[in-house]
N, C-alpha and C positions, 0 to 999 in steps of 0.2 A: 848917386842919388838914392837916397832910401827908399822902399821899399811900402808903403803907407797900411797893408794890407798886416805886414809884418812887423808892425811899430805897433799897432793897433792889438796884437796879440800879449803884446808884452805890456799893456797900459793899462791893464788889469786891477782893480782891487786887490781879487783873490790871489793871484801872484806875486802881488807886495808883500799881502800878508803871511802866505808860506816862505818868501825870502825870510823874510821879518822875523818867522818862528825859526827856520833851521839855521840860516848861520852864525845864532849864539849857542844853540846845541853842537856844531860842528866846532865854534870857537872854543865853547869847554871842554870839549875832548881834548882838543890841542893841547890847552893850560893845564889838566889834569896829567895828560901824558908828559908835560915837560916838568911838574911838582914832583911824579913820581920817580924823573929821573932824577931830578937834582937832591931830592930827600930821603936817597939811599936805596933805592929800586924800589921795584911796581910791589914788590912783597910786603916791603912795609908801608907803602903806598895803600896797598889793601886792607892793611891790617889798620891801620886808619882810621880809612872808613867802616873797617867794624866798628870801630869805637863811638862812630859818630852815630851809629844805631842804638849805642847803648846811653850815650852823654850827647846830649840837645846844644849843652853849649859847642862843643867842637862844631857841629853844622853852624850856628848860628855864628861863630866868628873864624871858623877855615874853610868853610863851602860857600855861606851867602853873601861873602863879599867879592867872591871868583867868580857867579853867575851872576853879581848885578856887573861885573866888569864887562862880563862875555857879550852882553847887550849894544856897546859901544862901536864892533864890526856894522852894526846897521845906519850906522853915519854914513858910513862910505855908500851903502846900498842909497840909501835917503839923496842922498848927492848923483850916484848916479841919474834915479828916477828922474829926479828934477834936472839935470844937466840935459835931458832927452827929454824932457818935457813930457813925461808920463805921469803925468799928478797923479791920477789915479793908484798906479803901483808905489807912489810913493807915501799915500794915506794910509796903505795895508800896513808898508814898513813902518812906521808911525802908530799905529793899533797896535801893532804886533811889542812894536819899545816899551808903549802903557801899560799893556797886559804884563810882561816882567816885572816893571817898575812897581806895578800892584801887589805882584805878586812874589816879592821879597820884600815891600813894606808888609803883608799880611804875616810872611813867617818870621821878619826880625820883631815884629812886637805882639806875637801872641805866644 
């Protein structure tokens, strides 16, 4: 039997919404860490993303299609919420997908 004190904690907005922010930043780390090994180590990996400071297009076609990817981990979260019936935490996850969604249509077309 659960716990109703402790369901209530987790049915949260704001807790959706931090779900919802951190793990596609945890997911692109992963993806990053695994491009840099398949693409001849972190060295040139690094040496990359210098370039991507210097040349707009490399971000816009090898970074911003890795982080609208890394957004798609909050499926699962969205499904959990709603599997347990925490609508609430599951709105934040939901916020949290639009604000990326936003906010890689704003840097792939400006």
């Amino acid at each position: 039997m659960e716990n109703t004190n402790q369901s209530r904690n987790y049915n949260k907005f704001s807790i959706g919404l931090i779900v919802g922010l951190i793990v596609p930043i945890l997911t692109m780390g992963i993806v990053f860490i695994y491009d840099a090994q398949r693409n001849g180590g972190f060295n040139k990996f690094l040496y990359l993303l210098k370039e991507v400071n210097e040349n707009a297009d490399i971000f816009v076609y090898y970074i911003l299609p890795r982080i609208s990817l890394c957004a798609i981990p909050n499926l699962l979260f969205f499904f959990l919420f709603m599997r347990k019936n925490y609508y609430q935490g599951g709105r934040g996850v939901i916020l949290a997908t639009i604000l990326y969604t936003i906010v890689s249509f704003i840097i792939k077309f400006t």
